[in-house]
PDB file of N, CA, C and O in Angstrom:
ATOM      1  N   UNK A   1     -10.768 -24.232  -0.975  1.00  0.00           N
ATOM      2  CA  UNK A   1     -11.447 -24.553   0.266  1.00  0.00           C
ATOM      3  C   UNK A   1     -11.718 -23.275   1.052  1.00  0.00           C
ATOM      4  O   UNK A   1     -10.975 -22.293   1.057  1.00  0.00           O
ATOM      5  N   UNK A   2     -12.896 -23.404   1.731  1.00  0.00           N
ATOM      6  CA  UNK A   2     -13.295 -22.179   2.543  1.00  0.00           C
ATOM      7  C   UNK A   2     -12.481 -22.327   3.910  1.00  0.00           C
ATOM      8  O   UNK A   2     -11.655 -23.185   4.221  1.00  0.00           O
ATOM      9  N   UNK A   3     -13.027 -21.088   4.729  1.00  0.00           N
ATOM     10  CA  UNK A   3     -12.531 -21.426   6.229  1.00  0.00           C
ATOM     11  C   UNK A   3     -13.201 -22.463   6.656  1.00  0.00           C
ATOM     12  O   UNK A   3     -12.651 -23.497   7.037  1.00  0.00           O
ATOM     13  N   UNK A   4     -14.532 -22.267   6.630  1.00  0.00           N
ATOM     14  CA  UNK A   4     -15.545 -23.589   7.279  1.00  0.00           C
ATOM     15  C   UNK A   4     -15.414 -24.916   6.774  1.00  0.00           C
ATOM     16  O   UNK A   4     -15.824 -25.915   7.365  1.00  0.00           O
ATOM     17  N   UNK A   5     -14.632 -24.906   5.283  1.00  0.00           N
ATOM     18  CA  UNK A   5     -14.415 -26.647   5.216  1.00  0.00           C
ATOM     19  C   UNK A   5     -12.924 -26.925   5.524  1.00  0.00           C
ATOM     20  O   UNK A   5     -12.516 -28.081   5.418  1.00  0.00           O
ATOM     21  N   UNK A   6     -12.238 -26.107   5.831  1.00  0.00           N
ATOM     22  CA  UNK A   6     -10.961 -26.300   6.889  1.00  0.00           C
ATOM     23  C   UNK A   6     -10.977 -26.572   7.950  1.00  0.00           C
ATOM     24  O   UNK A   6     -10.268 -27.484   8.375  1.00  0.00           O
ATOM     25  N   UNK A   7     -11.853 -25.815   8.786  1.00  0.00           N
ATOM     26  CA  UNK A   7     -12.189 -26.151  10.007  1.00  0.00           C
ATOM     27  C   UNK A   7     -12.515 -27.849  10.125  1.00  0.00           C
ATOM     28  O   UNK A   7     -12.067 -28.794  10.775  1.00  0.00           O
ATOM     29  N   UNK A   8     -13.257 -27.695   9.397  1.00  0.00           N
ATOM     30  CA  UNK A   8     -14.198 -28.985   9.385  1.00  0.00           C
ATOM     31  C   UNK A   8     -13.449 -29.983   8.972  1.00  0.00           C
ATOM     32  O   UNK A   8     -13.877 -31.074   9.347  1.00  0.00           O
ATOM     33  N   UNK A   9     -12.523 -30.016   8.360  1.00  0.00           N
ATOM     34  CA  UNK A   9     -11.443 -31.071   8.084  1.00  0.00           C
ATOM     35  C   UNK A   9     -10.359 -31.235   9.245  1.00  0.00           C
ATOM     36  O   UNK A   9     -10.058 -32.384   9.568  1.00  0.00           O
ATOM     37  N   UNK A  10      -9.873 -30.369   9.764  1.00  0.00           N
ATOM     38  CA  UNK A  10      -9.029 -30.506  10.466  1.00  0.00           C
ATOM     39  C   UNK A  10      -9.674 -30.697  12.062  1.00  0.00           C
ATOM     40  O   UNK A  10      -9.087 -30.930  13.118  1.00  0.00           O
ATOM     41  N   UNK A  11     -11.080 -30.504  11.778  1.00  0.00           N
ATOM     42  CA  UNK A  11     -11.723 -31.404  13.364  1.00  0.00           C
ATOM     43  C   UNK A  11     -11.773 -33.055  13.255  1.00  0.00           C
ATOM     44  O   UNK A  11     -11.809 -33.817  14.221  1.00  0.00           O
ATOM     45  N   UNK A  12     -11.769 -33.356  12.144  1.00  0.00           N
ATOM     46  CA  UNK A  12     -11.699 -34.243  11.533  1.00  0.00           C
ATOM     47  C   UNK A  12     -10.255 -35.562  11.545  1.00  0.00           C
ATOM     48  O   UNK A  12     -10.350 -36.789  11.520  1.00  0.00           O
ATOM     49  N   UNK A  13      -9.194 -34.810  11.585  1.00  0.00           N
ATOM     50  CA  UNK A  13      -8.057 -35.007  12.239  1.00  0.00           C
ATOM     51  C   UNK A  13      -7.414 -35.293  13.400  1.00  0.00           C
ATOM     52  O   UNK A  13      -7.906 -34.811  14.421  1.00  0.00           O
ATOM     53  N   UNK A  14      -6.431 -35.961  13.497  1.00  0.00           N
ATOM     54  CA  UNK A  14      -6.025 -36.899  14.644  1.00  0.00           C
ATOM     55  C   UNK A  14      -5.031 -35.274  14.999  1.00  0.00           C
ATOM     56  O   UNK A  14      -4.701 -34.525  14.080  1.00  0.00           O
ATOM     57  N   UNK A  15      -4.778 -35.064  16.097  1.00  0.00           N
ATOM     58  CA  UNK A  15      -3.759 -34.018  16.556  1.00  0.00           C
ATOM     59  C   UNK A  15      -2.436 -33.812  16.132  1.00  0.00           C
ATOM     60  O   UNK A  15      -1.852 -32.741  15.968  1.00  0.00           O
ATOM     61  N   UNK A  16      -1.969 -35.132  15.948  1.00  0.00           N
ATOM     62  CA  UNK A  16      -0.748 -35.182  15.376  1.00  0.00           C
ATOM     63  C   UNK A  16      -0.674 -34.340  14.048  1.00  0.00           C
ATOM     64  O   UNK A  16       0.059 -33.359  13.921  1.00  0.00           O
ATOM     65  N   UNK A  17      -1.643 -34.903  12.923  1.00  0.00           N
ATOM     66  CA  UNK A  17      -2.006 -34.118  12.212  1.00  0.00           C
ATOM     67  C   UNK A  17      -2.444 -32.401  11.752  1.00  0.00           C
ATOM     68  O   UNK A  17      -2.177 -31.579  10.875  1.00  0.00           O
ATOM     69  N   UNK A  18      -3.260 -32.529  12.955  1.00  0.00           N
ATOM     70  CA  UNK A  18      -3.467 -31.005  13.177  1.00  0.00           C
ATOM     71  C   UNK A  18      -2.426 -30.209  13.537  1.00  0.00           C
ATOM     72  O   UNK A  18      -2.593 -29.082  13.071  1.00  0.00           O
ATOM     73  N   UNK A  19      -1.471 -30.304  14.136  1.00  0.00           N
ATOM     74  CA  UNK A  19      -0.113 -29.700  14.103  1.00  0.00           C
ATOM     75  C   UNK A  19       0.895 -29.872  13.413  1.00  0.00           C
ATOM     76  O   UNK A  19       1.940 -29.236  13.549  1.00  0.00           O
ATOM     77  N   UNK A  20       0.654 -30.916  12.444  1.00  0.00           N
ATOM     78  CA  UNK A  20       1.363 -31.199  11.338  1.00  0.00           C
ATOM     79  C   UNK A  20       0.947 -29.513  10.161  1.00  0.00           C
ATOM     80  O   UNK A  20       1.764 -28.774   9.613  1.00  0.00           O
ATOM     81  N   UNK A  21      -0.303 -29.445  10.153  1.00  0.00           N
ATOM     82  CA  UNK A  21      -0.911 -28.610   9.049  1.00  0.00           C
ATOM     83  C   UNK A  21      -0.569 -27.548   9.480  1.00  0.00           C
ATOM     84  O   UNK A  21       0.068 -26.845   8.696  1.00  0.00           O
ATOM     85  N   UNK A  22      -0.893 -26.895  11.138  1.00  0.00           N
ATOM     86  CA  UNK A  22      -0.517 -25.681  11.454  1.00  0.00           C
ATOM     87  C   UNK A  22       1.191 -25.626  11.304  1.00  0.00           C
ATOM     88  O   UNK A  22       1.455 -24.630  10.630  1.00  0.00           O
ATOM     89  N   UNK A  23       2.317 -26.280  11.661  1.00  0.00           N
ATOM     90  CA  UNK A  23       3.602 -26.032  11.597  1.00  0.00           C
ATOM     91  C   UNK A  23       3.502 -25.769  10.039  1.00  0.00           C
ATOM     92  O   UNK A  23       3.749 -24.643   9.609  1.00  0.00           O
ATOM     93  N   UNK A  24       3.220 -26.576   9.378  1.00  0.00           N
ATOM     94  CA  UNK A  24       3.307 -26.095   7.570  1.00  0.00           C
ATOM     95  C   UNK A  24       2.325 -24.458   7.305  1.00  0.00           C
ATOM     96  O   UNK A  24       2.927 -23.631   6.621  1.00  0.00           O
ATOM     97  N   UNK A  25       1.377 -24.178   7.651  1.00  0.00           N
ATOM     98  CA  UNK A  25       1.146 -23.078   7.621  1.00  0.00           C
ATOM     99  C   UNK A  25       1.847 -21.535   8.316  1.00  0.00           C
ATOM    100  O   UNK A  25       1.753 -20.350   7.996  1.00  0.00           O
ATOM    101  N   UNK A  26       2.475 -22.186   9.272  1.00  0.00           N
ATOM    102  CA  UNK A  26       3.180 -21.543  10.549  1.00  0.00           C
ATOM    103  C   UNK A  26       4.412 -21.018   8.988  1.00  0.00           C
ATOM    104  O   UNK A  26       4.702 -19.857   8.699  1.00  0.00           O
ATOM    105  N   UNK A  27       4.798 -22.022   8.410  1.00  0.00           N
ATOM    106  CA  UNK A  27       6.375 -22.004   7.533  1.00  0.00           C
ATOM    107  C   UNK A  27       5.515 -21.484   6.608  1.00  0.00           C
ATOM    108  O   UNK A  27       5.311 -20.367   7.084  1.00  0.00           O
ATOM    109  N   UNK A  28       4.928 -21.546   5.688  1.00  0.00           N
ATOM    110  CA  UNK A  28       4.523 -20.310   4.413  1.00  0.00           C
ATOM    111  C   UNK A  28       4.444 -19.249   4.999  1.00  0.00           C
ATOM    112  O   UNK A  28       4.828 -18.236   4.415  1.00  0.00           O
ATOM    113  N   UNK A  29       3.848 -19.159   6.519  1.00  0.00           N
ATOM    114  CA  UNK A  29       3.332 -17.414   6.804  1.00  0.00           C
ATOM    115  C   UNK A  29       4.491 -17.115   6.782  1.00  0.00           C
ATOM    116  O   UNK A  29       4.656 -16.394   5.798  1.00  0.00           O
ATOM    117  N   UNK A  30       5.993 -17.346   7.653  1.00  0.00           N
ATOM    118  CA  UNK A  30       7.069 -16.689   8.338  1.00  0.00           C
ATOM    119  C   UNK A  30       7.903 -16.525   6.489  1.00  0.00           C
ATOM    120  O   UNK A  30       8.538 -15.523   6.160  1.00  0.00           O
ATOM    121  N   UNK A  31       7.673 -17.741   5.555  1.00  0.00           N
ATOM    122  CA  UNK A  31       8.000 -17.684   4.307  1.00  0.00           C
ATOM    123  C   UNK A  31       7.797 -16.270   3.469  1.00  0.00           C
ATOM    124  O   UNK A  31       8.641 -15.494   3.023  1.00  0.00           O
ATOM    125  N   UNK A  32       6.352 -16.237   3.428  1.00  0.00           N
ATOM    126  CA  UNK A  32       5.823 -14.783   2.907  1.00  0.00           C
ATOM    127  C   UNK A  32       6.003 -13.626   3.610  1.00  0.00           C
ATOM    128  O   UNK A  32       6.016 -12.513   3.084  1.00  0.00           O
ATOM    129  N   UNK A  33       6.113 -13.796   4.536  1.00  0.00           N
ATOM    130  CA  UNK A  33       6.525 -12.469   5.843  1.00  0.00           C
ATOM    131  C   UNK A  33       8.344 -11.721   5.336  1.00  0.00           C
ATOM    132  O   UNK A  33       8.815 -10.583   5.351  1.00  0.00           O
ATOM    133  N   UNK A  34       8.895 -13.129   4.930  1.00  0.00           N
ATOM    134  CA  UNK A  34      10.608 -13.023   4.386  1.00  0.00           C
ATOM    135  C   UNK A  34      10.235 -12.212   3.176  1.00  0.00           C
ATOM    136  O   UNK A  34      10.825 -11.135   3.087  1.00  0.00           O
ATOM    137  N   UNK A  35       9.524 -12.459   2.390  1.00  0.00           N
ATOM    138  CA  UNK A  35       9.555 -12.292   1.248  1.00  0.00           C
ATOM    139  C   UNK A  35       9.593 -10.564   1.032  1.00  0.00           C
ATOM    140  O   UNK A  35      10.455  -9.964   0.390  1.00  0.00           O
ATOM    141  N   UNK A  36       7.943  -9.691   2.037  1.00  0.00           N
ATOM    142  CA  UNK A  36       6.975  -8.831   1.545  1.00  0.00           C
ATOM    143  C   UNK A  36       8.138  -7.678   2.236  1.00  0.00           C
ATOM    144  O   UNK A  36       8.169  -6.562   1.717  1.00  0.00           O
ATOM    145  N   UNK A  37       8.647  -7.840   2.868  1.00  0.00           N
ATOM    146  CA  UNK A  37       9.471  -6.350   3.397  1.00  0.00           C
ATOM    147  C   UNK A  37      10.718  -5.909   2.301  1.00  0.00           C
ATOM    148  O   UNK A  37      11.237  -4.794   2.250  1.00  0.00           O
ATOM    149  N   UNK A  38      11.115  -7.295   1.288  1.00  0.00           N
ATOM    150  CA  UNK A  38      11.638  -6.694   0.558  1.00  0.00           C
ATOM    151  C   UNK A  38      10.874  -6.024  -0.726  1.00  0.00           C
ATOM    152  O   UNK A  38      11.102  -5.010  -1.385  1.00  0.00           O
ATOM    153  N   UNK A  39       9.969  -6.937  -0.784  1.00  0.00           N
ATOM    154  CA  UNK A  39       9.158  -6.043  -1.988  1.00  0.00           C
ATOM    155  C   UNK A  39       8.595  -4.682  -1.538  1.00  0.00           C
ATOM    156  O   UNK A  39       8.400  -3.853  -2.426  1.00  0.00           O
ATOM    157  N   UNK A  40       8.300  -4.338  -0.206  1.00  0.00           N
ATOM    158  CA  UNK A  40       7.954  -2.675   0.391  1.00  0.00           C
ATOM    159  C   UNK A  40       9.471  -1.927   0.291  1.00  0.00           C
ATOM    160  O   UNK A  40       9.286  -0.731   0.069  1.00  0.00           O
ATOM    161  N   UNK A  41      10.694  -2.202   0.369  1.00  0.00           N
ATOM    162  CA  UNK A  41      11.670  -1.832   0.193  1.00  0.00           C
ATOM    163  C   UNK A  41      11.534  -1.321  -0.981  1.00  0.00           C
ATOM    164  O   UNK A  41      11.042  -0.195  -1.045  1.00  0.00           O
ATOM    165  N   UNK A  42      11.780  -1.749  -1.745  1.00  0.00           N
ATOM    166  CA  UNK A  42      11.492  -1.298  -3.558  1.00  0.00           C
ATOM    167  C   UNK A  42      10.513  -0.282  -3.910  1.00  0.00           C
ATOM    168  O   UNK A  42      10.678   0.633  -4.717  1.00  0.00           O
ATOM    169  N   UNK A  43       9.277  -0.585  -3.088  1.00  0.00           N
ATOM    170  CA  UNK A  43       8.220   0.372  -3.379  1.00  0.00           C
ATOM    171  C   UNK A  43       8.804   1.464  -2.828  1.00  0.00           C
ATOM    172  O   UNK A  43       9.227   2.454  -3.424  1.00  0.00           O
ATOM    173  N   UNK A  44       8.808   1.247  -1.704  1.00  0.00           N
ATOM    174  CA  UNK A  44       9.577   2.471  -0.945  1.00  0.00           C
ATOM    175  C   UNK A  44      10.805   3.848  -1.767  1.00  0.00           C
ATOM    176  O   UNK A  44      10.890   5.075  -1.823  1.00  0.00           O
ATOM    177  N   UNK A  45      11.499   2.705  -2.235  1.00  0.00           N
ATOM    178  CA  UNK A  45      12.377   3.229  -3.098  1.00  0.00           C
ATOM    179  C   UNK A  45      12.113   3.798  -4.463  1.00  0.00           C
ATOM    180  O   UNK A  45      12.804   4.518  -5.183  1.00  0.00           O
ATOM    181  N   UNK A  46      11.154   3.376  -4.587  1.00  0.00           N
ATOM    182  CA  UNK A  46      10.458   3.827  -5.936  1.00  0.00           C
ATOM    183  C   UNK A  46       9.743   5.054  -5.881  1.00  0.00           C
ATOM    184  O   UNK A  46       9.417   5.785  -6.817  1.00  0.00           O
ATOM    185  N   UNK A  47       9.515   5.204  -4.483  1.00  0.00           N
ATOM    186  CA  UNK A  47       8.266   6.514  -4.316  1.00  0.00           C
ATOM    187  C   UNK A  47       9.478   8.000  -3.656  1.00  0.00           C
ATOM    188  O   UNK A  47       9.361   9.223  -3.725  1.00  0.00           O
ATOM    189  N   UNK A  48      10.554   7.105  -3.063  1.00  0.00           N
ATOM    190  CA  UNK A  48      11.596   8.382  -3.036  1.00  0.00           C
ATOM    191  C   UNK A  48      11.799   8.691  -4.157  1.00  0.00           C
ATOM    192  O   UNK A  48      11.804   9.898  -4.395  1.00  0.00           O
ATOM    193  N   UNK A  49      12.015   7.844  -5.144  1.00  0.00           N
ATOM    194  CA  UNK A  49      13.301   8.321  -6.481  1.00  0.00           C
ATOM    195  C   UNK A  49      12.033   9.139  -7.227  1.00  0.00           C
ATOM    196  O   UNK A  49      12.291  10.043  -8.022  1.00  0.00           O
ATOM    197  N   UNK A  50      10.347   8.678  -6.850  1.00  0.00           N
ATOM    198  CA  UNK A  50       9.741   9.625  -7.712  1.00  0.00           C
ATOM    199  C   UNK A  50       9.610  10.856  -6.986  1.00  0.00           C
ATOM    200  O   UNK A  50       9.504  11.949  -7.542  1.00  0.00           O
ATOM    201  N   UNK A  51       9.615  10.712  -5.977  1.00  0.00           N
ATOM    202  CA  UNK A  51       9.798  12.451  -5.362  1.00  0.00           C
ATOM    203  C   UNK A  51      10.769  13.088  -5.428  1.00  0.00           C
ATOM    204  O   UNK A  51      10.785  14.317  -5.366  1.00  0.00           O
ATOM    205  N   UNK A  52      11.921  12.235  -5.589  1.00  0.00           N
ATOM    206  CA  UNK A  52      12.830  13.353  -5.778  1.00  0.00           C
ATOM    207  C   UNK A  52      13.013  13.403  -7.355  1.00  0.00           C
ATOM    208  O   UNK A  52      14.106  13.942  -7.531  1.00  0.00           O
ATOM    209  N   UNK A  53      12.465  13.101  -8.539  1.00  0.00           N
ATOM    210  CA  UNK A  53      12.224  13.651  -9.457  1.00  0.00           C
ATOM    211  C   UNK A  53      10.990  14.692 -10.112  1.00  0.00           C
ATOM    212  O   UNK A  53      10.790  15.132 -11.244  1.00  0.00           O
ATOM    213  N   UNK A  54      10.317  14.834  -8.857  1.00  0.00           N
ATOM    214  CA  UNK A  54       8.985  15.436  -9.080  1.00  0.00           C
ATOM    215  C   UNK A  54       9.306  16.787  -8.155  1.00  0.00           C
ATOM    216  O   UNK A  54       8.661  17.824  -8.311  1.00  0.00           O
ATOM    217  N   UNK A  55      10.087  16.692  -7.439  1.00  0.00           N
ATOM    218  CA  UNK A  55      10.404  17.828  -6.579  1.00  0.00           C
ATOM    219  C   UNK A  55      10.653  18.802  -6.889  1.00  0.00           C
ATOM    220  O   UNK A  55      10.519  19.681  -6.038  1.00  0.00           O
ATOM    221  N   UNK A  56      11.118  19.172  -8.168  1.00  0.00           N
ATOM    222  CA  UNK A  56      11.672  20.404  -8.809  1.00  0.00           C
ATOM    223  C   UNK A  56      10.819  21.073 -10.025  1.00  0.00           C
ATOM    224  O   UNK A  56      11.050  22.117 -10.636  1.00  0.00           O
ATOM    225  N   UNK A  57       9.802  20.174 -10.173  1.00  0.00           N
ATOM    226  CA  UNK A  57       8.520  20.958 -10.633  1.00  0.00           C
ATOM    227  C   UNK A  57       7.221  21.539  -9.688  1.00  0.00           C
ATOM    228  O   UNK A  57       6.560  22.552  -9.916  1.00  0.00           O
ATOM    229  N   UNK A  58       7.080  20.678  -8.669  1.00  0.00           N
ATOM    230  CA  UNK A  58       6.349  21.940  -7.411  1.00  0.00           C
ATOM    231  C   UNK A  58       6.854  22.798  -6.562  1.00  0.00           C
ATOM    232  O   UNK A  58       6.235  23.355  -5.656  1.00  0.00           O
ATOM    233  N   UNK A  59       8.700  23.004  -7.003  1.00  0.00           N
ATOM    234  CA  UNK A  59       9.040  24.618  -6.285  1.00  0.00           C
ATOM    235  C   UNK A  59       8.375  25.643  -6.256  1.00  0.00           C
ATOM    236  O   UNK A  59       7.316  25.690  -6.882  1.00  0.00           O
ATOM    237  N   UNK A  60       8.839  26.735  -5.508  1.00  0.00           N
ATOM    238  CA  UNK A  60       8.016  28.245  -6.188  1.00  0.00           C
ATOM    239  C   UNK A  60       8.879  28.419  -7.381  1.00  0.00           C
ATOM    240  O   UNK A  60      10.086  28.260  -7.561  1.00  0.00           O
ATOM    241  N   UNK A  61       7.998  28.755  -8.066  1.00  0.00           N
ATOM    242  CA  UNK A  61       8.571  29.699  -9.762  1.00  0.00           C
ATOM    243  C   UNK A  61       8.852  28.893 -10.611  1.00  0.00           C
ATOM    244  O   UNK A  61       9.302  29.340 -11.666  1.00  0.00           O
ATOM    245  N   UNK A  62       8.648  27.056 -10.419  1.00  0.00           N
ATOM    246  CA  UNK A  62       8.304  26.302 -11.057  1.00  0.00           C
ATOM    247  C   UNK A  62       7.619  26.944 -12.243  1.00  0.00           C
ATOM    248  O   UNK A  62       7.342  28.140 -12.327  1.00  0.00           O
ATOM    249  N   UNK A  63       7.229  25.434 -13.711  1.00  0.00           N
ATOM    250  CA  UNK A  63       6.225  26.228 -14.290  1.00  0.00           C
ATOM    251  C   UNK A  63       4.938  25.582 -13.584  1.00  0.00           C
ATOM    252  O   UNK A  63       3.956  26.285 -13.346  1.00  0.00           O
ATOM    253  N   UNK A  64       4.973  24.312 -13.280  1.00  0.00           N
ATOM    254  CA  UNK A  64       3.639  23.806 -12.544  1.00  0.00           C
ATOM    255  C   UNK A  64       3.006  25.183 -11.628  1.00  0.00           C
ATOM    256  O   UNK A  64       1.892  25.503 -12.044  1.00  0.00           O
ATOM    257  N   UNK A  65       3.356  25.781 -10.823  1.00  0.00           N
ATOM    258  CA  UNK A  65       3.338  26.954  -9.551  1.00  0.00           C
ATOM    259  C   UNK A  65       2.834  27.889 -10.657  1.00  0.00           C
ATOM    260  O   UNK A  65       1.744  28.333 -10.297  1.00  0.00           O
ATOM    261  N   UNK A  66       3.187  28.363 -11.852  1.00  0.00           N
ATOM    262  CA  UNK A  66       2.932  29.449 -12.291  1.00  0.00           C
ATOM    263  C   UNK A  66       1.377  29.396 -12.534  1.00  0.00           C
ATOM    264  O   UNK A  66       0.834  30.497 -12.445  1.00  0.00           O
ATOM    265  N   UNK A  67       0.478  28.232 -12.850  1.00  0.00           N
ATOM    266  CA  UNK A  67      -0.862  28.622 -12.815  1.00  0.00           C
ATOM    267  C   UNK A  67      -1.583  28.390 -11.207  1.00  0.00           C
ATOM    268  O   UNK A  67      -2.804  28.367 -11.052  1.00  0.00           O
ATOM    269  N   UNK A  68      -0.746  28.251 -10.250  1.00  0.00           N
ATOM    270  CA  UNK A  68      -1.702  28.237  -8.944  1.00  0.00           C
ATOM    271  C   UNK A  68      -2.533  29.713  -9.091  1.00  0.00           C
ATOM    272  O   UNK A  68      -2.482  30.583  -9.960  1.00  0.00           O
ATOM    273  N   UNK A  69      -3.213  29.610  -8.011  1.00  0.00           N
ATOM    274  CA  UNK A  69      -3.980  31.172  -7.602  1.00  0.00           C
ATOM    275  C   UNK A  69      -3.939  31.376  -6.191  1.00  0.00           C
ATOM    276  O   UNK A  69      -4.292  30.808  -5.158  1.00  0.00           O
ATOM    277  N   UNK A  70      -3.159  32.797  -6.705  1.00  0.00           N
ATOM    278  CA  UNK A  70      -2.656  33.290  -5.793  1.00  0.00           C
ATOM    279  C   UNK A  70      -3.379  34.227  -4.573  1.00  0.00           C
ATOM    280  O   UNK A  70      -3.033  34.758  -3.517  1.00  0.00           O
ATOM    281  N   UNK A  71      -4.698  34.078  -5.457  1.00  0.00           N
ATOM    282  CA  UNK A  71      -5.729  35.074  -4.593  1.00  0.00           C
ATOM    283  C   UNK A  71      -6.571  34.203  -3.873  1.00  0.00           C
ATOM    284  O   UNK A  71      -7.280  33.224  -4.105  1.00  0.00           O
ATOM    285  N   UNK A  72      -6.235  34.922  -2.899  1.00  0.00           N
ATOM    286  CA  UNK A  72      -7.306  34.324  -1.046  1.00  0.00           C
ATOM    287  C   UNK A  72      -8.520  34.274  -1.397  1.00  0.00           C
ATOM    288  O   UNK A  72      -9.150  33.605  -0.578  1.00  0.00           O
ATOM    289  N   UNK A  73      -9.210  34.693  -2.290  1.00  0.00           N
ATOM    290  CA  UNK A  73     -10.836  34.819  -2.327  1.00  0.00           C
ATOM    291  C   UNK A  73     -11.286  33.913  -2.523  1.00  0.00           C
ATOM    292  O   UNK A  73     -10.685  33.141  -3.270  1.00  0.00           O
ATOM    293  N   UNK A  74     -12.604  33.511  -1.950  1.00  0.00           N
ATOM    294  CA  UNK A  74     -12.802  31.756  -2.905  1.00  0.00           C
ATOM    295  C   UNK A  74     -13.721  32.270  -3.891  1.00  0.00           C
ATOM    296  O   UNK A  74     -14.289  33.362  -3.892  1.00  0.00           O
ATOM    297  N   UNK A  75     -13.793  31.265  -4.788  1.00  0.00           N
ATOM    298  CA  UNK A  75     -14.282  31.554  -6.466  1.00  0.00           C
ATOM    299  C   UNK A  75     -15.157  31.931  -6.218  1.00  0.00           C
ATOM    300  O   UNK A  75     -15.344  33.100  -6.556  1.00  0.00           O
ATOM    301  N   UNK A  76     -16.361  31.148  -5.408  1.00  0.00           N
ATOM    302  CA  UNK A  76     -17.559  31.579  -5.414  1.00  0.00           C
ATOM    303  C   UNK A  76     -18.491  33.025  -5.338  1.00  0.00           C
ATOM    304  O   UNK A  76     -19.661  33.321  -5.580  1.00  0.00           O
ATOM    305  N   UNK A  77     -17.159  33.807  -4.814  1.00  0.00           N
ATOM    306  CA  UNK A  77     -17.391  35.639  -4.691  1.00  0.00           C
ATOM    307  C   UNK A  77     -17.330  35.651  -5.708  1.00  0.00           C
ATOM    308  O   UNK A  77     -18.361  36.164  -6.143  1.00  0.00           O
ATOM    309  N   UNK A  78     -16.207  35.164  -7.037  1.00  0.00           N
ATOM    310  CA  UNK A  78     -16.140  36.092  -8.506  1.00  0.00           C
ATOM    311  C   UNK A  78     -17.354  36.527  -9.355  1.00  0.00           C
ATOM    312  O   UNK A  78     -18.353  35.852  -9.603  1.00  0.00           O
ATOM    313  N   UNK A  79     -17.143  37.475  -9.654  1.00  0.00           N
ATOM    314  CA  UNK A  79     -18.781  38.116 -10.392  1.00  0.00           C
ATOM    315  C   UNK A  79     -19.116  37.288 -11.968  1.00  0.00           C
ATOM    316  O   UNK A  79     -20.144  37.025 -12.593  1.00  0.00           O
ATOM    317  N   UNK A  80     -17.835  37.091 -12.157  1.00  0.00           N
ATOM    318  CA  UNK A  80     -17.280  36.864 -13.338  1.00  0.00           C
ATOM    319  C   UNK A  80     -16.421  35.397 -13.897  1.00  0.00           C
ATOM    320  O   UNK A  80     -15.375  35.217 -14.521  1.00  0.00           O
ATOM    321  N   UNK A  81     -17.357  34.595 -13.375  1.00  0.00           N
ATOM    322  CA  UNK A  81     -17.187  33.431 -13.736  1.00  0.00           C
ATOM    323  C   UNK A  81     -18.014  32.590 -14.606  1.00  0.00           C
ATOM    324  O   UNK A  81     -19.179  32.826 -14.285  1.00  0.00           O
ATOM    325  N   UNK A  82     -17.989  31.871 -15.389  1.00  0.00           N
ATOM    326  CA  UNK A  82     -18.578  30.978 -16.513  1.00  0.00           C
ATOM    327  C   UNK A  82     -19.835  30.058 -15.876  1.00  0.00           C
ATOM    328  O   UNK A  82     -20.451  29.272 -16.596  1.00  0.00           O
TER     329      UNK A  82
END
C-alpha cells in the first residue's frame, strides 16, 4: 500500500480505529528504534577493531608510507612524466 491509499483508508475509518492503527504503528516504530542502536553498536565496533588493525600500516616508515611522495611539487610541473 502507498501513502495515499493509507490515507485514504484510514479517512475511511471510525476514530476508534484510527488510533487503534496509529498506537500499533506507534509500537513497531519504538520496536525498531529498540532494535537499530544495537545493530550501530556493532558497526561501530567493527569500524574501531578495523582501525585499530589498519593503524599500523599508515604509520610513518610503514611499508604503505614508503611509496607516498614526499615532494611538494604538484605533478603537473614534472618535465618528465608519461
Amino acid at each position: 500500500m502507498i501513502k495515499a491509499e493509507v490515507l485514504e483508508a484510514l479517512k475511511q475509518m471510525t476514530t476508534v480505529d484510527r488510533l487503534e492503527i496509529i498506537e500499533m504503528a506507534s509500537r513497531l516504530i519504538r520496536e525498531e528504534l529498540a532494535v537499530k542502536p544495537r545493530v550501530i553498536d556493532r558497526q561501530e565496533l567493527s569500524l574501531t577493531k578495523a582501525v585499530e588493525v589498519m593503524c599500523p600500516y599508515y604509520e610513518q616508515g610503514s611499508e604503505l608510507t614508503v611509496f607516498t611522495d614526499q615532494d611538494t611539487e604538484d605533478f603537473y610541473e614534472y618535465q618528465e612524466y608519461a
